[in-house]
C-alpha positions as CSV (number, residue, x, y, z in Angstrom):
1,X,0.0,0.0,0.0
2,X,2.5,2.3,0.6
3,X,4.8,1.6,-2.4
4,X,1.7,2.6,-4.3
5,X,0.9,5.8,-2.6
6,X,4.7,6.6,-2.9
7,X,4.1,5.8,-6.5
8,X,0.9,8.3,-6.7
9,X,2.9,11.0,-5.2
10,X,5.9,10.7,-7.6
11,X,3.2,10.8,-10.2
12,X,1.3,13.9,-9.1
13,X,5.0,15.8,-8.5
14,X,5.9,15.0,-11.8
15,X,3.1,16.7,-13.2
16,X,2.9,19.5,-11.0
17,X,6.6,19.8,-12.2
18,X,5.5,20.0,-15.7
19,X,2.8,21.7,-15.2
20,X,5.0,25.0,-13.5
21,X,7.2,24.3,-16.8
22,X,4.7,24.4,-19.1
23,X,2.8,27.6,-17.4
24,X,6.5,29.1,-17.1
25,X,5.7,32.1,-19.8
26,X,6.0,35.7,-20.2
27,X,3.8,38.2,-22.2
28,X,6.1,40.8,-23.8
29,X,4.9,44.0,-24.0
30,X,6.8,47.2,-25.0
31,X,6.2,49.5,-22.0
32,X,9.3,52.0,-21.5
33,X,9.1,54.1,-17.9
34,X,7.8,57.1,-18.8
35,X,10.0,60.0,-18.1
36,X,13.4,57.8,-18.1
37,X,15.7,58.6,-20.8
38,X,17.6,55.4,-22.1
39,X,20.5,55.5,-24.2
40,X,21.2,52.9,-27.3
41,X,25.0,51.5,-28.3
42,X,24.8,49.6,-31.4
43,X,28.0,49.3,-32.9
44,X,28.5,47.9,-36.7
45,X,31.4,45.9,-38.7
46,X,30.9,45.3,-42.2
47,X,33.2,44.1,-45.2
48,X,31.8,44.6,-48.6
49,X,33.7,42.9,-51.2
50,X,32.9,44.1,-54.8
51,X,33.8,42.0,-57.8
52,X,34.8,44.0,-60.6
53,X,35.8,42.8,-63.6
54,X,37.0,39.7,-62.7
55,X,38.8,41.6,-59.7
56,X,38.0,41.1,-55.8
57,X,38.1,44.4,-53.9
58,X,37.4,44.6,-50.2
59,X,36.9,47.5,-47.8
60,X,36.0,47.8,-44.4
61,X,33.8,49.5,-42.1
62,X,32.6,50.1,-38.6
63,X,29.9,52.3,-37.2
64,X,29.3,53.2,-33.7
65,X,26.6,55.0,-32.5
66,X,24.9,56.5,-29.3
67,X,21.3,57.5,-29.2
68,X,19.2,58.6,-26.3
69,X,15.8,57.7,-26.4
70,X,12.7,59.0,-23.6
71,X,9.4,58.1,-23.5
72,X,7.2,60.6,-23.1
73,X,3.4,59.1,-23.1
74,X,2.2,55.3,-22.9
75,X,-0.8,54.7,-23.7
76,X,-2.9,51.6,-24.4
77,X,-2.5,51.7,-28.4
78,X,0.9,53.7,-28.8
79,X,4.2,54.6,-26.9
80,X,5.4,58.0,-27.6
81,X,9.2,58.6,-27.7
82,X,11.8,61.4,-28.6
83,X,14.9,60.6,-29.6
84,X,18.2,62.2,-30.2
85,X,21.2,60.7,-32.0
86,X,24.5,62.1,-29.3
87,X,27.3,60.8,-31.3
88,X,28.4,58.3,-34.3
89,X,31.5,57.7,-35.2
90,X,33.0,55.9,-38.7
91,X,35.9,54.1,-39.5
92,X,36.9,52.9,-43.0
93,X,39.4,50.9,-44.9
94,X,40.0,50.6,-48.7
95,X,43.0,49.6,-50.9
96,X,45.2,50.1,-47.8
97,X,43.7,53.6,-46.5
98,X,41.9,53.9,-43.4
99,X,39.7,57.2,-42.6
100,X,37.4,58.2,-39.6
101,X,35.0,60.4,-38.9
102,X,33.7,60.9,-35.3
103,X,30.9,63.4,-34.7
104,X,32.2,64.4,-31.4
105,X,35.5,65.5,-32.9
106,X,34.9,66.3,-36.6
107,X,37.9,69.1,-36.3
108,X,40.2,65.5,-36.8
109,X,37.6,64.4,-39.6
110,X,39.4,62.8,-42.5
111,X,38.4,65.4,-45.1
112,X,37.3,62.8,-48.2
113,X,34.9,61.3,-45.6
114,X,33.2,65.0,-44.3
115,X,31.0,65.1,-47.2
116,X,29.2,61.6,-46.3
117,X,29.1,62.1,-42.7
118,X,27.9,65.8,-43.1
119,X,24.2,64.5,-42.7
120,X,25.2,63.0,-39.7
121,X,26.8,65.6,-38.1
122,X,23.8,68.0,-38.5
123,X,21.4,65.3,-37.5
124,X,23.6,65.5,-34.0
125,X,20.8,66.5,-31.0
126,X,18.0,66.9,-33.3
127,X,14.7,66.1,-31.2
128,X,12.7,63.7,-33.4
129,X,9.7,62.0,-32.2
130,X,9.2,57.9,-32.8
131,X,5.7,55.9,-32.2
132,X,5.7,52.3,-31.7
133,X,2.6,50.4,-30.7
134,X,2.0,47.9,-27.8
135,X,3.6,44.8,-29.7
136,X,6.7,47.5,-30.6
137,X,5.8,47.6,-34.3
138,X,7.2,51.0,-35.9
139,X,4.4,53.4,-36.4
140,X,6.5,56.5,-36.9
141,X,10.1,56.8,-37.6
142,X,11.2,60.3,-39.2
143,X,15.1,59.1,-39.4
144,X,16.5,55.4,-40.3
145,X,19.4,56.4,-38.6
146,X,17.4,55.8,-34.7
147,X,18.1,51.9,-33.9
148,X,15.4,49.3,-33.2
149,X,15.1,49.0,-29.9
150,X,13.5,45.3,-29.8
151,X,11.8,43.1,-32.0
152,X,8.6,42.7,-32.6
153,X,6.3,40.8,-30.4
154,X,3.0,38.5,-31.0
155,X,-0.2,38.6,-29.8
156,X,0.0,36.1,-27.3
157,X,2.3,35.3,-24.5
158,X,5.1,32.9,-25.2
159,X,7.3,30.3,-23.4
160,X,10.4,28.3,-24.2
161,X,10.0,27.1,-28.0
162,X,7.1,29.4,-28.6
163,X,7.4,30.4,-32.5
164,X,6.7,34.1,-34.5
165,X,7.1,35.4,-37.5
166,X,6.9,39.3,-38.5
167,X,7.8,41.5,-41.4
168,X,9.3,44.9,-41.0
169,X,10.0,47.0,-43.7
170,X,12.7,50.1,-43.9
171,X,13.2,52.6,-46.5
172,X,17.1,52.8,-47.0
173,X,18.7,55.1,-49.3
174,X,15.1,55.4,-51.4
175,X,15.2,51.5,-51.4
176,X,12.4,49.4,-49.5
177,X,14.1,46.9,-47.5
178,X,12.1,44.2,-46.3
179,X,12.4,42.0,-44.1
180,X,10.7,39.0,-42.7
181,X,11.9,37.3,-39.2
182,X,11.0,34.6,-37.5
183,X,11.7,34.4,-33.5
184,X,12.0,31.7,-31.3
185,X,12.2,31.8,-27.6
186,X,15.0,29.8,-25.9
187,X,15.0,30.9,-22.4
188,X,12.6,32.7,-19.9
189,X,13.9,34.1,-16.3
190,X,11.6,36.0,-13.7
191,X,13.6,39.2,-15.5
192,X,15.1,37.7,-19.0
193,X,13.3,36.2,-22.1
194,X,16.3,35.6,-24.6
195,X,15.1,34.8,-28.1
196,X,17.1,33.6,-31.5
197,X,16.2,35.7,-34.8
198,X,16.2,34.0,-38.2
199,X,15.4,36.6,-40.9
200,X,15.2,36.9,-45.0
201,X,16.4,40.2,-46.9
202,X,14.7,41.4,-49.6
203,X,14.3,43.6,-52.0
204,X,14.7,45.1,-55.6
205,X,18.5,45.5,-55.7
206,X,19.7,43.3,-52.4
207,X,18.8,39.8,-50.8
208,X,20.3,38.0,-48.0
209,X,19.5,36.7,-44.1
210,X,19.9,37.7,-40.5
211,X,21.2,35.4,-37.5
212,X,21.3,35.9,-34.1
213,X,20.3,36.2,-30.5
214,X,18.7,39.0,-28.1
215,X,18.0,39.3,-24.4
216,X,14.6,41.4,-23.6
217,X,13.9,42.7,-20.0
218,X,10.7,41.4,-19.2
219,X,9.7,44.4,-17.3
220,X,9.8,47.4,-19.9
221,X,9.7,44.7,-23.1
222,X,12.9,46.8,-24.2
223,X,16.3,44.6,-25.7
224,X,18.8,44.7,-23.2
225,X,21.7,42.9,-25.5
226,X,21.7,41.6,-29.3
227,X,24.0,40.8,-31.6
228,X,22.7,40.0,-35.6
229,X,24.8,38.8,-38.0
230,X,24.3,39.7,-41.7
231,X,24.9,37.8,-44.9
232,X,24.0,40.0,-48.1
233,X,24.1,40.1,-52.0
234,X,22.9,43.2,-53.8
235,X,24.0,44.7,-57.2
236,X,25.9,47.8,-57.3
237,X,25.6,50.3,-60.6
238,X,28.5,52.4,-60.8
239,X,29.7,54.4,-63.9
240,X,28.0,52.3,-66.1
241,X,28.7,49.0,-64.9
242,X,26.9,46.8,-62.9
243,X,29.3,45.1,-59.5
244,X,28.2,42.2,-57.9
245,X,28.6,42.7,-54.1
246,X,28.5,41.0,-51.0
247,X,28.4,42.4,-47.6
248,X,29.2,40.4,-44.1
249,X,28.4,42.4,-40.8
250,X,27.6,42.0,-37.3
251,X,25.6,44.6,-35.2
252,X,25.6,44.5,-31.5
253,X,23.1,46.5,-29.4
254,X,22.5,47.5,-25.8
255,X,20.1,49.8,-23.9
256,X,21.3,51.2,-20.6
């Protein structure tokens, strides 16, 4: 008799045990502190190689940037932000030349890179206001220079193996960029819900995929840490021809 109750009660922990598992899930929600000004580090490293003519040429690039973000009305459709870009700095290396360009010191500017990073520059401080909605789906951004600052969520709450897909599309340089992502979530803490991104490029002149991991704070629905990497084929036309081109990169983000 009691080898059988001791066998019921192993049973019925079991299941309770699965059954906290299975209820162990978070609904994520974008819902910055209103008020609190949070600033964004996203740093980039690129090679593009270009073939042309038969020739492989390589050049280099990083970007680092800093933007401070605040919200300044949540509400229950829309999250209202300003955000200013405080500094981005460039570094870049061709046929054995490096150049930089950093916003907070452009007196040491490389002077063949000033003209690029002119926009930039003047886009240093500049108050612009950014919407997202609820599920942190872009409803207004002004500038596609201001970082995403998570991805975006479904309807429903998820736990470990849940499954989304979304599509996000940017206008870059005149050229719609879309891009379609599919998120699964790998880990959930009481604070943490870390999540892998698998995403397809496309669009008229480029295709390629994204890769990679980020850890969102349960709490304000915000990204604490990513890092993406990018594989990428597009079609350059320059003086008449037309240069096949690849581009590697990885992009790290945080949000202090």
């Amino acid at each position: 008799m009691k080898k059988h109750i001791t066998i019921i009660l192993s049973a019925i922990v079991a299941l309770t045990m699965v059954s906290f598992m299975a209820n162990d899930s978070v609904l994520l929600r974008l819902k910055p502190q209103v008020g609190k000004t949070m600033t964004i580090n996203m740093k980039s490293s690129q090679i593009m190689t270009m073939n042309v003519q038969g020739q492989s040429i390589a050049n280099s690039q990083t970007i680092e940037s800093k933007t401070e973000m605040t919200a300044t009305n949540v509400t229950a459709d829309s999250i209202f932000c300003t955000a200013k870009m405080k500094s981005m700095k460039m570094t870049q290396s061709a046929m054995g030349m490096t150049m930089t360009y950093d916003t907070e010191h452009p007196e040491d500017a490389n002077p063949m890179l000033a003209g690029a990073m002119k926009p930039f520059q003047d886009a240093i401080d500049k108050e612009l206001q950014v919407v997202f909605d609820p599920l942190s789906k872009t409803m207004k951004m002004p500038s596609e220079n201001i970082p995403n600052i998570s991805a975006t969520y479904p309807v429903e709450a998820v736990s470990v193996g849940s499954q989304w897909t979304a599509d996000n599309t940017q206008n870059i340089a005149g050229t719609d960029i879309v891009m379609t992502a599919t998120y699964t979530v790998t880990k959930i803490t009481k604070k943490e819900t870390t999540v892998n991104v698998e995403s397809v490029i496309k669009s008229d002149i480029a295709s390629g995929t994204n890769s990679g991991s980020m850890v969102i704070d349960n709490a304000t629905g915000l990204t604490k840490t990513s890092t993406i990497k990018t594989n990428m084929s597009l079609t350059i036309s320059e003086q008449g021809l037309s240069i096949p081109t690849t581009v590697t990169a990885t992009t790290t983000l945080n949000i202090e």
